[in-house]
C-alpha positions as CSV (number, residue, x, y, z in Angstrom):
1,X,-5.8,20.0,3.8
2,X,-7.2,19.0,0.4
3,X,-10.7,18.1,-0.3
4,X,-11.3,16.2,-3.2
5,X,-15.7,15.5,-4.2
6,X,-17.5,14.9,-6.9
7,X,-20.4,12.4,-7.8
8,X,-20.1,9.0,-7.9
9,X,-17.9,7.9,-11.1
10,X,-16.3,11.2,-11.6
11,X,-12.9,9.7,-10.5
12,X,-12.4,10.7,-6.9
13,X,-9.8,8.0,-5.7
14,X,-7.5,8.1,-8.2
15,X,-6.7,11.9,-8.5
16,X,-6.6,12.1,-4.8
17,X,-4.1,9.0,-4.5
18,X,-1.9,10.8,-7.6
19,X,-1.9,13.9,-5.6
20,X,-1.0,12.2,-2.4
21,X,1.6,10.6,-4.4
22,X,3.3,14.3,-6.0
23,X,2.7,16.0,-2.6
24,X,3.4,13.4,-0.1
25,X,-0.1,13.1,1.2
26,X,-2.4,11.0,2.5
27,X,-6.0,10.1,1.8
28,X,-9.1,10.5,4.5
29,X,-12.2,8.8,2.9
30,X,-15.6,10.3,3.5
31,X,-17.6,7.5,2.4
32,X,-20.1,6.5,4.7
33,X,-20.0,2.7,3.2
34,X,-16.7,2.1,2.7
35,X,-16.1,1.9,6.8
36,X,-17.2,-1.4,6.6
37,X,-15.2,-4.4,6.2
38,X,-15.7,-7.2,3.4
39,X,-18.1,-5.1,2.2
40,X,-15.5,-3.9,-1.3
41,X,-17.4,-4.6,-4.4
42,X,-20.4,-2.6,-3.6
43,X,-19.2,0.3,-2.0
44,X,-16.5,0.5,-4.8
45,X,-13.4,0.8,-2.6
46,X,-11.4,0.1,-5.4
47,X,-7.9,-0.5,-3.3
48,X,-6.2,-1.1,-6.0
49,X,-5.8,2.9,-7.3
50,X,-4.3,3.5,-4.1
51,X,-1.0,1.9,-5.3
52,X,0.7,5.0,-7.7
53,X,3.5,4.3,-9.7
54,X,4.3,0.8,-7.1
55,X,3.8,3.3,-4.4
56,X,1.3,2.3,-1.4
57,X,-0.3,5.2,-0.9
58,X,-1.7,5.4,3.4
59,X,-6.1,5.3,3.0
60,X,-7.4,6.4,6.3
61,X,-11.0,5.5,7.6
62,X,-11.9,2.5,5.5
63,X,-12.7,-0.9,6.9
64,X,-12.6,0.1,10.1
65,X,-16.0,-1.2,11.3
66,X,-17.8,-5.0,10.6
67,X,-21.0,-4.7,8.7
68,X,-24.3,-5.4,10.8
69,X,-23.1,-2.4,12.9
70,X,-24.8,1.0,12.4
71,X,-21.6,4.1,11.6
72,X,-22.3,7.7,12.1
73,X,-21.8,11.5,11.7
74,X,-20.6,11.9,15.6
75,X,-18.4,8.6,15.0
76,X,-16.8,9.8,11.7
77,X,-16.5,13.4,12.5
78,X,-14.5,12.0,15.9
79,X,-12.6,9.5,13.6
80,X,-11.5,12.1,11.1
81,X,-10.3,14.1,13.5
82,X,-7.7,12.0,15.1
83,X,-6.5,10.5,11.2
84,X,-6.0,14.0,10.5
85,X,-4.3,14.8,13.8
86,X,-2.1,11.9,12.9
87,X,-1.5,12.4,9.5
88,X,-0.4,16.4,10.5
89,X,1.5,15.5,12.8
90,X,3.9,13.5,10.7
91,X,4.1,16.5,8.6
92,X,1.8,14.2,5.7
93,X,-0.9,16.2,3.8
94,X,-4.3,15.2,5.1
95,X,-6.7,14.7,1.6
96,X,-10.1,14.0,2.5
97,X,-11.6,12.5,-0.7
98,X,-14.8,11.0,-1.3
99,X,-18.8,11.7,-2.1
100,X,-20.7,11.9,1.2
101,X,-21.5,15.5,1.1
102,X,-22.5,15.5,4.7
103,X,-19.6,14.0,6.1
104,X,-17.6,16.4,4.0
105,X,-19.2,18.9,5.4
106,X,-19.0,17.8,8.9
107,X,-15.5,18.4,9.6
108,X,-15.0,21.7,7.1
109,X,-17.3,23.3,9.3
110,X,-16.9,22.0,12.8
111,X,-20.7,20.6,13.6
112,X,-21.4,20.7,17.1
113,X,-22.7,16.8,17.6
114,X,-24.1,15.0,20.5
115,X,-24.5,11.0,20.5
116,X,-27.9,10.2,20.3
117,X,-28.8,6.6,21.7
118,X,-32.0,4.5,20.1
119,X,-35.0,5.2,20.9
120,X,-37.1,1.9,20.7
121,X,-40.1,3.2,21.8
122,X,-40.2,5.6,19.0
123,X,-39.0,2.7,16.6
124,X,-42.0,0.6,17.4
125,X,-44.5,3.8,17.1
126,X,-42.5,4.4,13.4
127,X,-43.1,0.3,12.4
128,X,-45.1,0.0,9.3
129,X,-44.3,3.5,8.0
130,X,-43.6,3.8,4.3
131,X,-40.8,5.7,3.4
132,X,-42.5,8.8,1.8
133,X,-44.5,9.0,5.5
134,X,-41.4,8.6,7.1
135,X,-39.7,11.6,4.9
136,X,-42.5,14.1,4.9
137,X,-42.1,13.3,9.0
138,X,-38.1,14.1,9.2
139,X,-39.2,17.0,6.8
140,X,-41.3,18.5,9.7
141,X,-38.6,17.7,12.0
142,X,-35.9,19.7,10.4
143,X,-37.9,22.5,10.0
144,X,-38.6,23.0,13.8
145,X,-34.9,22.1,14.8
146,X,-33.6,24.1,11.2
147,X,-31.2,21.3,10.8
148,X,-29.4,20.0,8.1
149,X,-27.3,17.8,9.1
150,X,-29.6,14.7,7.9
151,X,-28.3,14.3,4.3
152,X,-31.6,13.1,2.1
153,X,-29.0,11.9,-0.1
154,X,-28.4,8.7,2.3
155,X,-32.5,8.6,3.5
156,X,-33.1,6.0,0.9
157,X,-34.6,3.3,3.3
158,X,-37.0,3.3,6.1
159,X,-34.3,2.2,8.9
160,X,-32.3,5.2,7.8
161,X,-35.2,7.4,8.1
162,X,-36.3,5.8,11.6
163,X,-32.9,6.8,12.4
164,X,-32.8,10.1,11.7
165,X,-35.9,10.6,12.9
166,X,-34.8,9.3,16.3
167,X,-31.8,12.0,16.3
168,X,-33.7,14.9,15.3
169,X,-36.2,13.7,18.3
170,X,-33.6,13.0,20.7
171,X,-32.0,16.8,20.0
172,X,-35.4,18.6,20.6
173,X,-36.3,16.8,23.5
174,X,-32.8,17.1,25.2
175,X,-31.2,20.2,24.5
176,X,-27.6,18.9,25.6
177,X,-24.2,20.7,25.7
178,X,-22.5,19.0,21.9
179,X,-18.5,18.1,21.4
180,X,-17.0,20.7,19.9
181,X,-14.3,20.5,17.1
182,X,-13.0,22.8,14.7
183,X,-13.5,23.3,11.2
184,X,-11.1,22.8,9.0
185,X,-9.6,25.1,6.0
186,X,-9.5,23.3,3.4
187,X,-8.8,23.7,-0.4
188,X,-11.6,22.1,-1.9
189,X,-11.7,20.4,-5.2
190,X,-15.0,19.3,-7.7
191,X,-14.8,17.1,-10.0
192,X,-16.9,17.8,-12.9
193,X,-18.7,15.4,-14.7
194,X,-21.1,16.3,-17.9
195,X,-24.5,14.5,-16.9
196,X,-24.6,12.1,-19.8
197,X,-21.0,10.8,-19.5
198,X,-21.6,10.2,-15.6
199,X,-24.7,8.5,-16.4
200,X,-22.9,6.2,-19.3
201,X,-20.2,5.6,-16.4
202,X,-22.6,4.1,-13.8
203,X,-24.0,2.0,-15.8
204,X,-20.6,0.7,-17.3
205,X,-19.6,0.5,-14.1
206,X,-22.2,-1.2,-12.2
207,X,-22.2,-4.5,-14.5
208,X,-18.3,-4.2,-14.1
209,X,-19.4,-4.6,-10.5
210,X,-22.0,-7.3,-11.2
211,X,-19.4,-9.1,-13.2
212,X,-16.9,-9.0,-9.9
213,X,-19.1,-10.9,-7.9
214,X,-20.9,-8.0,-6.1
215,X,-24.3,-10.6,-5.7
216,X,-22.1,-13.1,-4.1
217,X,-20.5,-10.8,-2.0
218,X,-23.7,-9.9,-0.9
219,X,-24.8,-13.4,-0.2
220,X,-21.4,-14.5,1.9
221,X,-22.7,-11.2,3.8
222,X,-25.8,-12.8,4.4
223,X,-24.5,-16.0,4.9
224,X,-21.9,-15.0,7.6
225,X,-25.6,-13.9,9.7
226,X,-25.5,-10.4,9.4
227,X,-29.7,-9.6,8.8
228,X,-31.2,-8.9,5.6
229,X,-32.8,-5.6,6.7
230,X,-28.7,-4.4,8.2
231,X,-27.8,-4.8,4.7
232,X,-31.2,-3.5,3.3
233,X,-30.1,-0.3,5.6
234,X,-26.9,0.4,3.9
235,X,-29.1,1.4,0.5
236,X,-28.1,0.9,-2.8
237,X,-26.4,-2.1,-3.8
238,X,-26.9,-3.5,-0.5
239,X,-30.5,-2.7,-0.8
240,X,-31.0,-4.3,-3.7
241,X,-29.1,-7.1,-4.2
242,X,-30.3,-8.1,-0.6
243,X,-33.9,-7.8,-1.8
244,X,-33.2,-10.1,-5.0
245,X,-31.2,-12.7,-2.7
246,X,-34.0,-12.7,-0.5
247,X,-36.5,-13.2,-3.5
248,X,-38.3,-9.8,-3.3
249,X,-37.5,-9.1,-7.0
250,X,-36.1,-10.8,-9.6
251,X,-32.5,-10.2,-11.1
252,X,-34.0,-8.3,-14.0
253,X,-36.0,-6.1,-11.8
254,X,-33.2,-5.9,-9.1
255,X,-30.6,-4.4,-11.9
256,X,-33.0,-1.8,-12.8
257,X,-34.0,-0.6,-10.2
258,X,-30.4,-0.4,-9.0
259,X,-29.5,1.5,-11.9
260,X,-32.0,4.2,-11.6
261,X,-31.4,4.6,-7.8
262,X,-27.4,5.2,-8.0
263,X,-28.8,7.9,-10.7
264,X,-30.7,9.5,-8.5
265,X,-28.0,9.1,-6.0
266,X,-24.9,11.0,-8.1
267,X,-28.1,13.9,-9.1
268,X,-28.4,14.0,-5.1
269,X,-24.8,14.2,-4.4
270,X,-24.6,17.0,-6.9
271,X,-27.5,18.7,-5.0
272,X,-25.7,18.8,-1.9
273,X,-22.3,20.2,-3.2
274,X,-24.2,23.1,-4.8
275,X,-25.9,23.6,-1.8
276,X,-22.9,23.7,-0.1
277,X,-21.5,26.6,-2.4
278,X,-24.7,28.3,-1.2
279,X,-23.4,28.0,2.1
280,X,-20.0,29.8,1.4
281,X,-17.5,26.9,0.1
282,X,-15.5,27.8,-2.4
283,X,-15.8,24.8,-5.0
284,X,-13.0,24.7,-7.8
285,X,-14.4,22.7,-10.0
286,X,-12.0,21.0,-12.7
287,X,-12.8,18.7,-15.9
288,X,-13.3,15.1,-14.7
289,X,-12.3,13.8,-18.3
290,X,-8.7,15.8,-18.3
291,X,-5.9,13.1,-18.4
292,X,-4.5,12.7,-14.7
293,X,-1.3,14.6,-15.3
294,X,-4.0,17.6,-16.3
295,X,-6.0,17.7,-13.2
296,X,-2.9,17.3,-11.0
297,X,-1.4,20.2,-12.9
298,X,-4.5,21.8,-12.3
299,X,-4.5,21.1,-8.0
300,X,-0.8,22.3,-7.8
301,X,-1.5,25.6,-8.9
302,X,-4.8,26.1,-6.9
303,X,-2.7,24.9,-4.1
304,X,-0.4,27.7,-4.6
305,X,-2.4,30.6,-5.0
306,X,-4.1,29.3,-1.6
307,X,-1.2,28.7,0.6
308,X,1.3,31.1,-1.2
């Protein structure tokens, strides 16, 4: 398999779908966002660079869920696993591709996970909570279980932090026997993106997305009945586009605080990759701003000297 990461804007999607197209692959998103149907603009599915050269290249694990419903770690690791059985078995080349470190890391190391059911007791004793309480209270969490399988990189609401919360509490308080599956070897590829050209690329990107319609897709999400605090849960431009709809800010205020959060979100993501060379991936990181036949050129020869 191929693993293809970097930070949001470095240019995941296309490199993976080029590759897919030279080597007769096919890509497995790990994006925890783009699971959900209808919901295109403002996870930046961008189907469109899945067609190479008129070829339709095969996506795996996107739109596979409605939104309103609440997709995790033990769901994805399970639902890589059987597009990857899949995809081997008709002698494709699985590429896993996409910025959710944890998820990523998830399947190249074969986490032992148990499904962990809500807790609403617990919910109602967490109501009220701000979000630094609620972080400095998964902090103390972690640190008795020594887990880190909650990435901090998606903690950016309170529901998200009730959440994980109620899966660290549910893991100390029953010690259960957790689904095994195996990791996976992997060549894994960075995409590296000099800090200023990433940050010039968000912001370029996110009024691209403004300009698409992302508030109005927002609002037929709303509109359809799924709850403001479901979409407030997803983070980001759900978040906050949500909060403007529902007049908790105004446009102005909704667009900048937007912009600063998917910052902090691609220096997060960064965060996690280095940590996970800490933990003994091998990352080869390439230039992000090489032209495609470059970085393709680039994969083919790692590719050989690491299944030669």
């Amino acid at each position: 398999m191929i693993t293809i990461l970097g930070p949001t804007a470095s240019g995941k999607t296309p490199v993976a779908a080029h590759l897919a197209a030279e080597i007769g692959g096919e890509v497995i998103s790990a994006d925890s966002r783009q699971v959900y149907r209808r919901m295109d603009i403002g996870t930046g599915k961008d189907l469109e660079d899945y067609t190479v050269d008129g070829q339709q290249i095969p996506c795996h694990l996107i739109d596979i869920r409605e939104p309103g419903t609440k997709y995790n770690l033990f769901e994805y690791q399970q639902d890589f696993f059987d597009a990857y059985q899949n995809i081997r078995g008709r002698g494709a080349v699985p590429i896993l591709c996409g910025g959710t470190g944890l998820y990523i890391e998830a399947v190249l190391k074969g986490y032992h996970l148990s499904p962990v059911p809500q807790n609403q007791a617990l919910r109602d004793s967490l109501e009220g909570k701000s979000l630094a309480e609620l972080t400095s209270m998964l902090t103390q969490l972690k640190a008795k279980t020594g887990s880190n399988m909650h990435n901090t990189t998606d903690v950016d609401s309170c529901q998200r932090a009730v959440r994980a919360i109620e899966i660290e509490t549910y893991n100390i308080e029953n010690p259960t026997p957790r689904r095994e599956l195996p990791p996976v070897d992997s060549l894994i590829i960075g995409l590296d993106i000099d800090r200023e050209l990433r940050r010039e690329k968000i912001t370029r990107r996110l009024k691209a997305r403004l300009d698409e319609g992302m508030v109005d897709e927002v609002k037929s999400l709303l509109e359809e009945g799924i709850p403001a605090d479901d979409l407030i849960y997803y983070g980001l431009e759900y978040k906050f586009v949500t909060e403007y709809l529902t007049g908790k800010t105004t446009y102005d205020e909704m667009y900048t605080r937007l912009e600063i959060a998917i910052h902090q979100f691609a220096k997060r993501q960064m965060t996690w990759f280095r940590g996970m060379e800490r933990r003994g991936f091998k990352i080869n990181w390439i230039d992000a701003t090489l032209p495609m036949d470059d970085k393709i050129s680039q994969i083919r020869r790692l590719m050989e000297l690491q299944y030669q």
